[in-house]
Chimera marker file (.cmm) of the C-alpha trace (Angstrom):
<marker_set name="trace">
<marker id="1" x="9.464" y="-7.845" z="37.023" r="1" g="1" b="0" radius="0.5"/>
<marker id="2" x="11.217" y="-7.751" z="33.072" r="1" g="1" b="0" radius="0.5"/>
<marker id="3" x="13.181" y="-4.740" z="32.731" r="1" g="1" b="0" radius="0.5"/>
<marker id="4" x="12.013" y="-3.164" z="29.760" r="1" g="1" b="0" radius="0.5"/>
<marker id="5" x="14.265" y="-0.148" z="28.511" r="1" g="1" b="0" radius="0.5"/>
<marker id="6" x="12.998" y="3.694" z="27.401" r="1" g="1" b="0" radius="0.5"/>
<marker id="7" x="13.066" y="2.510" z="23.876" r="1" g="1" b="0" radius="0.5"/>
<marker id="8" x="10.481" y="-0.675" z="24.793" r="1" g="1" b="0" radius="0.5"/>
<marker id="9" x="8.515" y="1.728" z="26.323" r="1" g="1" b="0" radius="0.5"/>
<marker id="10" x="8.409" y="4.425" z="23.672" r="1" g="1" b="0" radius="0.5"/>
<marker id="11" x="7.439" y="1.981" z="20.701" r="1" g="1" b="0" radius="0.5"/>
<marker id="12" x="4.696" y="0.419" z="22.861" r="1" g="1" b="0" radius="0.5"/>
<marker id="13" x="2.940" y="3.594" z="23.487" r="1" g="1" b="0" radius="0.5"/>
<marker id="14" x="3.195" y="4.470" z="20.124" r="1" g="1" b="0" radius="0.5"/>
<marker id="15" x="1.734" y="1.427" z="19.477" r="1" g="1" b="0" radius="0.5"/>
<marker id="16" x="-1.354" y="2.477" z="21.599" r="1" g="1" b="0" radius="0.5"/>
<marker id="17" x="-1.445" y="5.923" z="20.263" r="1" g="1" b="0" radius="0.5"/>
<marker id="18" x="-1.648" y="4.788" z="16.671" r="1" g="1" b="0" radius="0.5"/>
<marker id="19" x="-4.101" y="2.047" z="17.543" r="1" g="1" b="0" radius="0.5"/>
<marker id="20" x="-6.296" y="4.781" z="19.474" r="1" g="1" b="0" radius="0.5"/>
<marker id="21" x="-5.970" y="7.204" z="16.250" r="1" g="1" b="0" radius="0.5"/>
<marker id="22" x="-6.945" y="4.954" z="13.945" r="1" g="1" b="0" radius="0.5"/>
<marker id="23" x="-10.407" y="3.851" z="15.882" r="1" g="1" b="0" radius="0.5"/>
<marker id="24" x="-10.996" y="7.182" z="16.448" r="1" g="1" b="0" radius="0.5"/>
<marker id="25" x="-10.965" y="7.948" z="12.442" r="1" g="1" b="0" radius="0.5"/>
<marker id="26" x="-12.546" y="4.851" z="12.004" r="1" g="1" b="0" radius="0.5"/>
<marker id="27" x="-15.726" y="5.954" z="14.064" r="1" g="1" b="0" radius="0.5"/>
<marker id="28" x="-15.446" y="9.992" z="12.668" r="1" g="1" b="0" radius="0.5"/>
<marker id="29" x="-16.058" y="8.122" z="9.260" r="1" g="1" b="0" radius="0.5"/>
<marker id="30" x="-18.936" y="6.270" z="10.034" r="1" g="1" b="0" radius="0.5"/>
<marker id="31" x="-20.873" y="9.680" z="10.791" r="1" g="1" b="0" radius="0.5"/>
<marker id="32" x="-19.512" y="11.697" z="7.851" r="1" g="1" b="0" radius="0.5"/>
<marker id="33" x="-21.301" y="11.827" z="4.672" r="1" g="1" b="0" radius="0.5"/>
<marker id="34" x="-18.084" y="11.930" z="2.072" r="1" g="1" b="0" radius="0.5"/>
<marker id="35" x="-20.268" y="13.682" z="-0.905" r="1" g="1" b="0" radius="0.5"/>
<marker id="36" x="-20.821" y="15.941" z="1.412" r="1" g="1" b="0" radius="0.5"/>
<marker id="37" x="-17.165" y="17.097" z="1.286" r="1" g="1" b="0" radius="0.5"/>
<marker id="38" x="-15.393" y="18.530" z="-1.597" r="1" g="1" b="0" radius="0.5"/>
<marker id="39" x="-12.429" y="16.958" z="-3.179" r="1" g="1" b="0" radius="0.5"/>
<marker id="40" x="-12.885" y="13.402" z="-1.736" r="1" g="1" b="0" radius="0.5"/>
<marker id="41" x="-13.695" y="11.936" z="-4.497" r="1" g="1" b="0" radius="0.5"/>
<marker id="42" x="-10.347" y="9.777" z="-5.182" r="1" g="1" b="0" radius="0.5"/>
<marker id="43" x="-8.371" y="10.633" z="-8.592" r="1" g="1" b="0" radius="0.5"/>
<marker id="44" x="-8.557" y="8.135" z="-11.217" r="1" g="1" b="0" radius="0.5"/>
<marker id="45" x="-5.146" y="6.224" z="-11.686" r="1" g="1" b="0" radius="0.5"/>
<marker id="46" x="-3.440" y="6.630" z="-15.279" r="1" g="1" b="0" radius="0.5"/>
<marker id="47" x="-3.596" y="3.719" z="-17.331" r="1" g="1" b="0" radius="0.5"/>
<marker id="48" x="0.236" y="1.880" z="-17.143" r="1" g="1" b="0" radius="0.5"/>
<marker id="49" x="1.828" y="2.496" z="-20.167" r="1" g="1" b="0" radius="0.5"/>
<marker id="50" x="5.304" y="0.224" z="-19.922" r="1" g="1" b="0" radius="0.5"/>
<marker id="51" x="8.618" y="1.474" z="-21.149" r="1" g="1" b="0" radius="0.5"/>
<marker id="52" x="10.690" y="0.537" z="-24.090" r="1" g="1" b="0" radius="0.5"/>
<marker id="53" x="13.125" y="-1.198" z="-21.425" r="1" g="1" b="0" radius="0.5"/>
<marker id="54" x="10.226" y="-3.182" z="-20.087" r="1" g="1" b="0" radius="0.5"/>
<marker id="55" x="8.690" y="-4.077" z="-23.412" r="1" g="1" b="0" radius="0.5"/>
<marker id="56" x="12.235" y="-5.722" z="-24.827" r="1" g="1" b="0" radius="0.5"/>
<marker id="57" x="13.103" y="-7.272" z="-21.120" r="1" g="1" b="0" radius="0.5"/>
<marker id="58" x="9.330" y="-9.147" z="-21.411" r="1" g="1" b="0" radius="0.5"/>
<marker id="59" x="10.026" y="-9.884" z="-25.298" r="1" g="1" b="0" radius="0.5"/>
<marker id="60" x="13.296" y="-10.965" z="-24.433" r="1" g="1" b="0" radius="0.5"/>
<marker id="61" x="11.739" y="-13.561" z="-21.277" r="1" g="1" b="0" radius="0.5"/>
<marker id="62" x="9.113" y="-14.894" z="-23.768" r="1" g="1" b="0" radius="0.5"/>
<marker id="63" x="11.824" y="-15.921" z="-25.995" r="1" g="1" b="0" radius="0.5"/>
<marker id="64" x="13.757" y="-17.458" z="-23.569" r="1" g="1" b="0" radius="0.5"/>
<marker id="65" x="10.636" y="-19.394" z="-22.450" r="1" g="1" b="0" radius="0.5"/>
<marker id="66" x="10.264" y="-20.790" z="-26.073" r="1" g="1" b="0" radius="0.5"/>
<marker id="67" x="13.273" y="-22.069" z="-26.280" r="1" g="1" b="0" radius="0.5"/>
<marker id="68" x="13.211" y="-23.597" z="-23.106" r="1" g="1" b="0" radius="0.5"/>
<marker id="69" x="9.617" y="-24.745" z="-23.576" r="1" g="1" b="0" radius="0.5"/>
<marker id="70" x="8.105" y="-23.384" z="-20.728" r="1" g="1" b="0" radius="0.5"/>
<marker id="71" x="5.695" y="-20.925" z="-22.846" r="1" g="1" b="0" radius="0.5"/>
<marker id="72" x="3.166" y="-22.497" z="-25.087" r="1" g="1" b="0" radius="0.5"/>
<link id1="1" id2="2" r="1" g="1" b="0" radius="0.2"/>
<link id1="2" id2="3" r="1" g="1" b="0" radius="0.2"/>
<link id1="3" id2="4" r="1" g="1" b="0" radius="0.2"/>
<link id1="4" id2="5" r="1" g="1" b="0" radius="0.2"/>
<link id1="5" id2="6" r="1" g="1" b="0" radius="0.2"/>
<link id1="6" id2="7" r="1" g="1" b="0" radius="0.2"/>
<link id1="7" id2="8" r="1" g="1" b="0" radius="0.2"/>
<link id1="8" id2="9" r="1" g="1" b="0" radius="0.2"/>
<link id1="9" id2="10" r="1" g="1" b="0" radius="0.2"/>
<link id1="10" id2="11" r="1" g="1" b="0" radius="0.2"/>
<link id1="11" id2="12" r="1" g="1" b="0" radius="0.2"/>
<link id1="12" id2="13" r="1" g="1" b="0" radius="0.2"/>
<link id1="13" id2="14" r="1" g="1" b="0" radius="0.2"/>
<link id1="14" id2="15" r="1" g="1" b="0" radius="0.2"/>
<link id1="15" id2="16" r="1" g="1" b="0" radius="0.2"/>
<link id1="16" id2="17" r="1" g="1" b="0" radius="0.2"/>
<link id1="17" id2="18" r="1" g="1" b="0" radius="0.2"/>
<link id1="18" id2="19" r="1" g="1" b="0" radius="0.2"/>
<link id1="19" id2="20" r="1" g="1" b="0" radius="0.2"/>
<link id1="20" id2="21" r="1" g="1" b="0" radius="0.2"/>
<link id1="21" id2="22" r="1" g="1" b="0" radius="0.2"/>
<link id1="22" id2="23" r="1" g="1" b="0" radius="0.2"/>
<link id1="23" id2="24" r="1" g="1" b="0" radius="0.2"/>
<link id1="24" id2="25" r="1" g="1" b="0" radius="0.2"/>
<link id1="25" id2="26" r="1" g="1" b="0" radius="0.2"/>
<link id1="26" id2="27" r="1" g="1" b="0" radius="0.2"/>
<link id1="27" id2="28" r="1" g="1" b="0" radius="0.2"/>
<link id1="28" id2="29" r="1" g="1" b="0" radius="0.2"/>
<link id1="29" id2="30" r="1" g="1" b="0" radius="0.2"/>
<link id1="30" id2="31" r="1" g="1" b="0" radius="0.2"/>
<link id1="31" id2="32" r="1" g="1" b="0" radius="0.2"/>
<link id1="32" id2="33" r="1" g="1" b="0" radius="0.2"/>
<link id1="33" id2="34" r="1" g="1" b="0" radius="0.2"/>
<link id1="34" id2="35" r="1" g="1" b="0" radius="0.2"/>
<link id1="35" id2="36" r="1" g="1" b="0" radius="0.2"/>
<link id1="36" id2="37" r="1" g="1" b="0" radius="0.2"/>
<link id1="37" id2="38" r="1" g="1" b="0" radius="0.2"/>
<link id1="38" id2="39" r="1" g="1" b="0" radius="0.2"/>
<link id1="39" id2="40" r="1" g="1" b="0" radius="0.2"/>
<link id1="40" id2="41" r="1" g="1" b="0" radius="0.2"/>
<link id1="41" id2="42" r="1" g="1" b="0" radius="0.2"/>
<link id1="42" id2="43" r="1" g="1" b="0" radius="0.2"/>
<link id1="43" id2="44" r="1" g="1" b="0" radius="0.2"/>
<link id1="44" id2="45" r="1" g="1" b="0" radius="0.2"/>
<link id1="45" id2="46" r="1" g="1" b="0" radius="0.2"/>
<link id1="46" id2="47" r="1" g="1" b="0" radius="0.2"/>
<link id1="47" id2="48" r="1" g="1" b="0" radius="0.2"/>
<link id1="48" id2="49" r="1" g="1" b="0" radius="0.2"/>
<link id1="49" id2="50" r="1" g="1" b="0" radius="0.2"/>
<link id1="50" id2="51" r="1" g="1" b="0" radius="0.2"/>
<link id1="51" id2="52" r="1" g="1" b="0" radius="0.2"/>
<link id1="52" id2="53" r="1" g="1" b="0" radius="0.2"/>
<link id1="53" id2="54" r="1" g="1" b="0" radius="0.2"/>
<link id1="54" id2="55" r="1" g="1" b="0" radius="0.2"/>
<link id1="55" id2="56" r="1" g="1" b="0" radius="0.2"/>
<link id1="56" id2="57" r="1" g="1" b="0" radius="0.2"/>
<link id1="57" id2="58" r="1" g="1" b="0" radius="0.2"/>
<link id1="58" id2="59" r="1" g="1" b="0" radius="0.2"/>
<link id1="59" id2="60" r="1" g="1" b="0" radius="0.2"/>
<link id1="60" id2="61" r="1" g="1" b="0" radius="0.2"/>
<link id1="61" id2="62" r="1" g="1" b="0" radius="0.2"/>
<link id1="62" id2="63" r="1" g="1" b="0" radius="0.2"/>
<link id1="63" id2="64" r="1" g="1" b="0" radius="0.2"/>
<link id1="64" id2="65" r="1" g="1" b="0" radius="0.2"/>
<link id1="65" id2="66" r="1" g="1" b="0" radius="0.2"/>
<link id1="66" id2="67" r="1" g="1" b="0" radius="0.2"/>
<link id1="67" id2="68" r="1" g="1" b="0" radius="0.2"/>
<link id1="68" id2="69" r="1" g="1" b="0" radius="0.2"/>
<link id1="69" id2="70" r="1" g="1" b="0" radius="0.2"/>
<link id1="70" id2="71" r="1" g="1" b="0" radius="0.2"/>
<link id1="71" id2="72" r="1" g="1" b="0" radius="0.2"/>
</marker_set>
């Protein structure tokens, strides 16, 4: 027989546990109606809008590709 240590132990049932949890919400959704429930409905993600930083590190690669003639 392996000896396994507390630790070994511990992980591997939370292992289970999580596995267990998850098929458990898995089959709760597959009975719920989600209109049905209020504030489900998943917020819509704002549009990326880069930074000044970003904008002159990407002008500043482009440039770099030119040169190098990667880019074009």
């Amino acid at each position: 027989m392996t000896n396994r240590s507390r630790a070994w132990r511990r992980r591997k049932a939370r292992l289970i546990l999580g596995k267990i949890q998850g098929t458990k919400d898995w089959i709760i959704n597959q009975f719920e109606d989600s209109k049905t429930k209020p504030g489900v409905a998943v917020k819509p993600r704002k549009a990326f809008k880069a930074k000044k930083a970003q904008d002159l590190r990407r002008a500043w690669q482009l440039n770099e590709d030119l040169v190098d003639g990667i880019a074009g």
